[in-house]
N, C-alpha and C positions, 0 to 999 in steps of 0.2 A: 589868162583864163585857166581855170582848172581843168585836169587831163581828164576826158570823157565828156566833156560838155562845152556850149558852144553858144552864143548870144544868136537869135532870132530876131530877124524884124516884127513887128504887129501892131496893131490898131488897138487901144482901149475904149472901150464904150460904157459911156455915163453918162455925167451930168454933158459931159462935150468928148469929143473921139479927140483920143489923144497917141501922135506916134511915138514909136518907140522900139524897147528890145526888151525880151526878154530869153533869160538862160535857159537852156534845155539840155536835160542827158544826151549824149547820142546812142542811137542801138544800129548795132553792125554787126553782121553776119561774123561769127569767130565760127569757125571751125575747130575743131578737137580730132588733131590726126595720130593715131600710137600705128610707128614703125610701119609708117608710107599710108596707114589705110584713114580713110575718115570713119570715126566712129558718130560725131554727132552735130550738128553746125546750128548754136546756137543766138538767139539775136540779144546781144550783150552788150553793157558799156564796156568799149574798148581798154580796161585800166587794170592794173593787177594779173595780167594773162597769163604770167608764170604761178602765180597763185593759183589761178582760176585752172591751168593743166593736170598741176600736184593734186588736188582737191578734188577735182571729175573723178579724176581715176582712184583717188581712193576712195571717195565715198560712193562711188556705181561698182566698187570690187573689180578692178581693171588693174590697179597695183601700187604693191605699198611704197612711201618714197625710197624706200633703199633701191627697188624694184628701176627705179626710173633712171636712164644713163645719160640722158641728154636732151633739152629744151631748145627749141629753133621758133622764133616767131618771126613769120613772111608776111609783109603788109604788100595788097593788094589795091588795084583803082577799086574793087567792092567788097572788098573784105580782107580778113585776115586770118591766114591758117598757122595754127599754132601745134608744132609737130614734134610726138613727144615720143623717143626712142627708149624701150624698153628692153630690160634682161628676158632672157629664155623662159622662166618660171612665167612670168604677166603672158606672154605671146601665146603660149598657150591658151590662159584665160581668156586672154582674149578673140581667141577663135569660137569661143564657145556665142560671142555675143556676133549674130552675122549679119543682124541687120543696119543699114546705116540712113539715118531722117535727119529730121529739117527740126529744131525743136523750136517754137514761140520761149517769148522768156515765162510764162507760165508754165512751160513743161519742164518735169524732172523724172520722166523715164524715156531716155535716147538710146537706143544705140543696142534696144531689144525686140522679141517676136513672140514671148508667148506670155501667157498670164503668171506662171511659174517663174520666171524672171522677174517680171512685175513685182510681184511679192514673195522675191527671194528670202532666201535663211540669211539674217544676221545676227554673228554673235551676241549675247547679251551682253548690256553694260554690266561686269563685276562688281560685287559691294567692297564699298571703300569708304575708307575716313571721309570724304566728302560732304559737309555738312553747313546749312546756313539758315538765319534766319528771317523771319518777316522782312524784320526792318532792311535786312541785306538784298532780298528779293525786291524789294520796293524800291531801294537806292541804286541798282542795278535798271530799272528801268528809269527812273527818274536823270541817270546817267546817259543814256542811249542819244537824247537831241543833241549831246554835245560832240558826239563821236560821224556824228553826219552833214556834212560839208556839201557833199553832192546834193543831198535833199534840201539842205539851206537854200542854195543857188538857185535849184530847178524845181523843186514840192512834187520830185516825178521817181522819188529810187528805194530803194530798198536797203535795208542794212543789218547786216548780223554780228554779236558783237560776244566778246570773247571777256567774264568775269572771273575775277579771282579773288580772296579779300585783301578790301586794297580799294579798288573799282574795276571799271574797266579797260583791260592791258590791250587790246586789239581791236579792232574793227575794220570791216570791207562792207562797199557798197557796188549796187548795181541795179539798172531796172529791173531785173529780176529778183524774184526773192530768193530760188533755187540758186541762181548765179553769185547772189552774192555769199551766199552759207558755203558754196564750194572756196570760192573765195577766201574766207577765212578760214576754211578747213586747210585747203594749201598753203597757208603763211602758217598757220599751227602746227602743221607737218613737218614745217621747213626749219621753225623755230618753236621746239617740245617747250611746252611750262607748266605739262604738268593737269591735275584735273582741275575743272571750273565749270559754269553753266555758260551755256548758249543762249545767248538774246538776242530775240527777232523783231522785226517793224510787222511781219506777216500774219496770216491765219499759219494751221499747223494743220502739213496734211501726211499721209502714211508716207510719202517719198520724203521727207522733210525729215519726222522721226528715225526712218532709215537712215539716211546721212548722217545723224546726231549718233544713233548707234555704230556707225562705221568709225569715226571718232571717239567712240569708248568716252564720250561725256555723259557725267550721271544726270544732271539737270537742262533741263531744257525751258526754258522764259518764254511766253509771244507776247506781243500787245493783244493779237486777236485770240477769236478763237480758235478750236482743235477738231475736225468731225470726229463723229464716235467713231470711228473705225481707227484713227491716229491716236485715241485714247487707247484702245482695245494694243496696238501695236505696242505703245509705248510701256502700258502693263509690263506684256511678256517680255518686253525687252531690258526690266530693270530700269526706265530711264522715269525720274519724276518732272511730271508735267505740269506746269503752271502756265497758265493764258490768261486775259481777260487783264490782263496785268497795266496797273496805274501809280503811280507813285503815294499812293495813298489804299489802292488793296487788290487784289488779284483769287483768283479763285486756282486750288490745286485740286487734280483730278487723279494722280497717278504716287505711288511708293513715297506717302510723306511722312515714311523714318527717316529721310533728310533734312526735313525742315525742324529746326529745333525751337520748337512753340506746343505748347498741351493741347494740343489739336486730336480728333476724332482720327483714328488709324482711313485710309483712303488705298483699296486695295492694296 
């Protein structure tokens, strides 16, 4: 059985009830401890934890991987805390964030107390050679089912997935959608390759954009949509937004002097 999921007993019901099993992700409590303190305790598939430490802290501004001196993962009868020791410079930052919560895997702001935190400053994505087109954006999604194992098994997770041209070089999954983009932000972290867009199975929401901007990626992918407010962030942030995205056409909302097609300029 694959790591994070786990076959269930059940009944089917139709033409006749029929028993059986079926696979389910597990979600269990991970905690996210930097140098003894919990910062946030999220309900996660247990898989990629060392991904998913690198990745919190860098994309919530907790600290960069140089920044990080040592990973401990303590499995627990109800959980698991994963405790991540940091240099002097992060401990600081880290003081600044004092509160410590419970997050659902839909939450993607843990481990703050005011609305200024909420919608911190992050630096803009810089312009750069980074550039692609339709067809690249549409094979980039049309790419995405093959890169999700967990969702194969269970039809219950989430996945974010790491393009370059070429296809797709990376991916992480998790019931969460915030979980799994840290996810792959920590393996990006761990292993640099350089600029590429981010593809999502999710909507796109302002915490989401932030992340992508914490990562210094120009492009960002969803399947879903984006609220206005994640469009309006993703503007000022330099990063270009495409959602609604299908292997066949997708709509972009943000900086499409990336997309290289005679398209209408798009903020």
């Amino acid at each position: 059985m694959m790591e994070g999921a786990r076959p269930i007993p059940r009944l089917t019901f139709g033409p006749r009830i029929e028993r059986g099993e079926r696979v389910l992700p597990e979600e269990t409590p991970v905690a996210l401890s930097f140098n003894g303190t919990t910062q946030a305790v999220m309900m996660a598939t247990p898989a990629d934890l060392t991904d998913f430490a690198y990745g919190f802290a860098l994309t919530e501004g907790i600290a960069r991987p140089d920044e990080i001196e040592e990973i401990t993962i303590q499995r627990a009868a109800h959980g698991i805390d994963v405790q991540t020791w940091l240099a002097a410079p992060a401990e600081d930052r880290l003081k600044a964030r004092r509160r410590v919560m419970a997050g659902p895997v839909g939450c993607g702001l843990c481990g703050i107390d005011s609305i200024e935190q909420a919608l911190r400053d992050v630096p803009p994505v810089p312009p750069g050679p980074f550039r692609m087109t339709p067809a690249e954006v549409m094979a980039a999604i049309a790419a995405l089912p093959a890169h999700q194992p967990l969702h194969d098994a269970t039809r219950a997770a989430h996945c974010a997935g790491f393009w370059q041209p070429g296809g797709l070089v990376a991916s992480r999954e998790d019931v969460g959608r915030h979980n799994a983009l840290d996810k792959l932000a920590g393996h990006l972290a761990r292993h640099p390759r350089g600029d590429g867009a981010i593809v999502l199975t999710s909507r796109v929401s302002i915490d989401l954009v932030q992340k992508v901007a914490a990562l210094a990626m120009p492009v960002l992918i969803a399947v879903s949509a984006p609220t206005a407010d994640a469009v309006a962030l993703a503007d000022r942030l330099g990063i270009t937004l495409i959602a609604l995205a299908r292997p066949d056409r997708f709509e972009l909302f943000t900086h499409s002097d990336r997309l290289l097609s005679e398209v209408p300029h798009v903020r």
